[in-house]
C-alpha positions as CSV (number, residue, x, y, z in Angstrom):
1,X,-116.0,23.5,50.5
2,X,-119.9,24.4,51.0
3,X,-120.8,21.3,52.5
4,X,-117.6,20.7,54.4
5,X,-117.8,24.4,56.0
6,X,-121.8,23.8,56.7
7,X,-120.7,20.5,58.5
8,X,-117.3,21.8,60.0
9,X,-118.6,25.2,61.3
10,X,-117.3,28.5,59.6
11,X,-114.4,28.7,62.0
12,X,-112.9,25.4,61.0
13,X,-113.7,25.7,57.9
14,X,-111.9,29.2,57.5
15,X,-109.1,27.7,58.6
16,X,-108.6,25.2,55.4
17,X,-106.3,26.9,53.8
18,X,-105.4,24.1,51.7
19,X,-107.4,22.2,49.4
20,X,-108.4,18.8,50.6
21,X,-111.3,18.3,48.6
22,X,-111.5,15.2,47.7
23,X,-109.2,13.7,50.9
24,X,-111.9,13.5,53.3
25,X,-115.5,13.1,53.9
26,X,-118.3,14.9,55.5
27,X,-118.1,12.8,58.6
28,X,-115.1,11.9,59.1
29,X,-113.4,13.2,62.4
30,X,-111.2,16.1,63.2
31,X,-108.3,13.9,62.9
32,X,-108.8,13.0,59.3
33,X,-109.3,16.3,58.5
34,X,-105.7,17.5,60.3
35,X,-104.1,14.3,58.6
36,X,-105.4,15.8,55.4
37,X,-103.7,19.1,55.8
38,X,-100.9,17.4,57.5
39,X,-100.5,15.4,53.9
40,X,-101.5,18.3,51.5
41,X,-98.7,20.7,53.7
42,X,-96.4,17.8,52.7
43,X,-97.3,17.9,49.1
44,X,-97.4,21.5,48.5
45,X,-94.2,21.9,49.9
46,X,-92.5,18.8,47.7
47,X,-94.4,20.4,44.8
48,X,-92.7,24.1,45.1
49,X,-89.5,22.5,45.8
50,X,-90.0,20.5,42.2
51,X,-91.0,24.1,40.7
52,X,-87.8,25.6,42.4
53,X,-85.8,23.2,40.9
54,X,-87.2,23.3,36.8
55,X,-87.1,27.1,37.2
56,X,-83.4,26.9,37.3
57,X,-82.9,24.3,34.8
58,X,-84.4,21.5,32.8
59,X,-84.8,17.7,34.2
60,X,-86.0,14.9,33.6
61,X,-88.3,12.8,36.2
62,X,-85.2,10.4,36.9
63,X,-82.8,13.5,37.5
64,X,-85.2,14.8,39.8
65,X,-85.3,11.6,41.4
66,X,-81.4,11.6,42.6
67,X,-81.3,14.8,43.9
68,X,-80.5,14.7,47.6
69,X,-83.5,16.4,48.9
70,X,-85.7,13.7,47.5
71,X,-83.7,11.0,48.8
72,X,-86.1,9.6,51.3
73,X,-89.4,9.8,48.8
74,X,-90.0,7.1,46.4
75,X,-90.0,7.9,42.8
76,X,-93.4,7.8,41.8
77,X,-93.5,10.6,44.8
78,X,-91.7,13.2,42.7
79,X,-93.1,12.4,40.0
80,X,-96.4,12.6,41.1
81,X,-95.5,16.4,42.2
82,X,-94.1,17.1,38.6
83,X,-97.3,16.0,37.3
84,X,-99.8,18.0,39.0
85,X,-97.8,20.6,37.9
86,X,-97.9,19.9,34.0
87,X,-101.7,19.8,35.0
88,X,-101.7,23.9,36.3
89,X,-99.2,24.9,33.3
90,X,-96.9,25.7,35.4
91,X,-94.1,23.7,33.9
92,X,-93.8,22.0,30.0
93,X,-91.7,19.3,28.3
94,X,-89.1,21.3,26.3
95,X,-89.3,18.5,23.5
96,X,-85.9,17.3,24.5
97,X,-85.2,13.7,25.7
98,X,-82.3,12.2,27.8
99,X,-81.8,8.7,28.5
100,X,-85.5,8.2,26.8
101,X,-86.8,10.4,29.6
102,X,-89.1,14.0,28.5
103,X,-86.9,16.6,29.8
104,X,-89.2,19.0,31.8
105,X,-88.9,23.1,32.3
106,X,-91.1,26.2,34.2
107,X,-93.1,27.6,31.8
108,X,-91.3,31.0,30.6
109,X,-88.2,29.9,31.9
């Protein structure tokens, strides 16, 4: 965030509490930058839910999918989530398939 802060001020940039590297650009407006937390809220949010979820049991991507609380996102939405967390090892495939689909789980639960 060293160029974003130095171009943002210390104050704004304190205030990223989110990472949205990558999101925006050095000059792009204020209102990029609140849609960019705006968004990343959105996703970190969706992504703990996901992480809630495979802590208390193992899914696939398409059982995810159908749960109610995921009803208005597309699929690749969810999936997308469940992703980013195989990426921090937070969750792993338990080597189990159903319905040809990798059946995912939190790590260490």
């Amino acid at each position: 965030m060293g160029r974003m802060k130095d171009t943002l001020g210390d104050e704004l940039a304190g205030q990223l509490e989110f990472d949205i590297k990558g999101m925006v650009r050095v000059p792009d407006h204020s209102t990029s930058i609140d849609a960019a937390i705006g968004v990343n809220e959105i996703k970190t949010k969706l992504q703990a839910r996901v992480f809630e979820l495979l802590c208390a049991r193992a899914l696939t991507d398409g059982q995810l999918e159908t749960l109610p609380e995921f009803s208005h996102y597309r699929y690749s939405t969810v999936r997308k989530r469940r992703s980013e967390l195989l990426q921090k090892n937070m969750i792993h495939w338990t080597g189990e398939r159903r319905q040809g689909q990798k059946v995912w789980k939190a790590v260490g639960k």
